[in-house]
C-alpha positions in Angstrom: -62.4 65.7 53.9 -60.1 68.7 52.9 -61.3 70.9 50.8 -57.4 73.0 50.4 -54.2 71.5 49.4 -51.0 72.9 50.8 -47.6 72.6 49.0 -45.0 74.9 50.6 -46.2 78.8 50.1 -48.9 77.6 47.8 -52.5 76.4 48.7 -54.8 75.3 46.3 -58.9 75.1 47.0 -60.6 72.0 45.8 -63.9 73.2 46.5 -65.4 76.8 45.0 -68.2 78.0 47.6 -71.1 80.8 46.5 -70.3 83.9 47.0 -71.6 85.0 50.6 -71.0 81.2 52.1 -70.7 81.2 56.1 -71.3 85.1 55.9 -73.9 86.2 58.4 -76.0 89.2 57.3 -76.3 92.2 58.7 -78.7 92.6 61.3 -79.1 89.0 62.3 -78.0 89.1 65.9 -80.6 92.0 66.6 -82.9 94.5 65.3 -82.0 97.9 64.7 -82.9 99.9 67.8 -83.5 97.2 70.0 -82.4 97.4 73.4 -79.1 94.8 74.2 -78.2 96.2 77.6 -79.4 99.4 80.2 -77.2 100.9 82.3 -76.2 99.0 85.9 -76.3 95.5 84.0 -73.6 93.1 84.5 -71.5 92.6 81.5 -71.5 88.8 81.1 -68.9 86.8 78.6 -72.2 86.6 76.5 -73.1 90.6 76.4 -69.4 91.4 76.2 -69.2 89.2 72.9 -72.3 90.5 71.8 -71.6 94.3 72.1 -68.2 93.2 70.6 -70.4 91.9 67.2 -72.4 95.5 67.4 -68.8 97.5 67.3 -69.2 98.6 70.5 -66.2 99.4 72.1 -67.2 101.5 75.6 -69.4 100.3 78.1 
């Protein structure tokens, strides 16, 4: 079911969500100072999206 109605430049929601909904918190994904990566690993589509997540943007 849709919960948004489009009509030219206008959309309207049919459904109000709680504040926060589908919003992941911070720090889920890993602990602060816990170790993703060390130097010499290979940087796997999984790594790369994870570092991506962290805001890492050298590797």
């Amino acid at each position: 079911m849709e919960e948004a109605e489009a009509d030219g430049a206008t959309v309207t929601v049919q459904r109000v969500h709680k504040a926060g909904h589908h919003v992941r918190p911070a720090g889920e994904e890993v602990a602060a100072g816990e170790e993703v990566a060390r130097a010499g690993d290979t940087v796997t589509p999984p790594l790369l999206g994870l570092l991506a997540t962290l805001g890492v943007e050298r590797v």
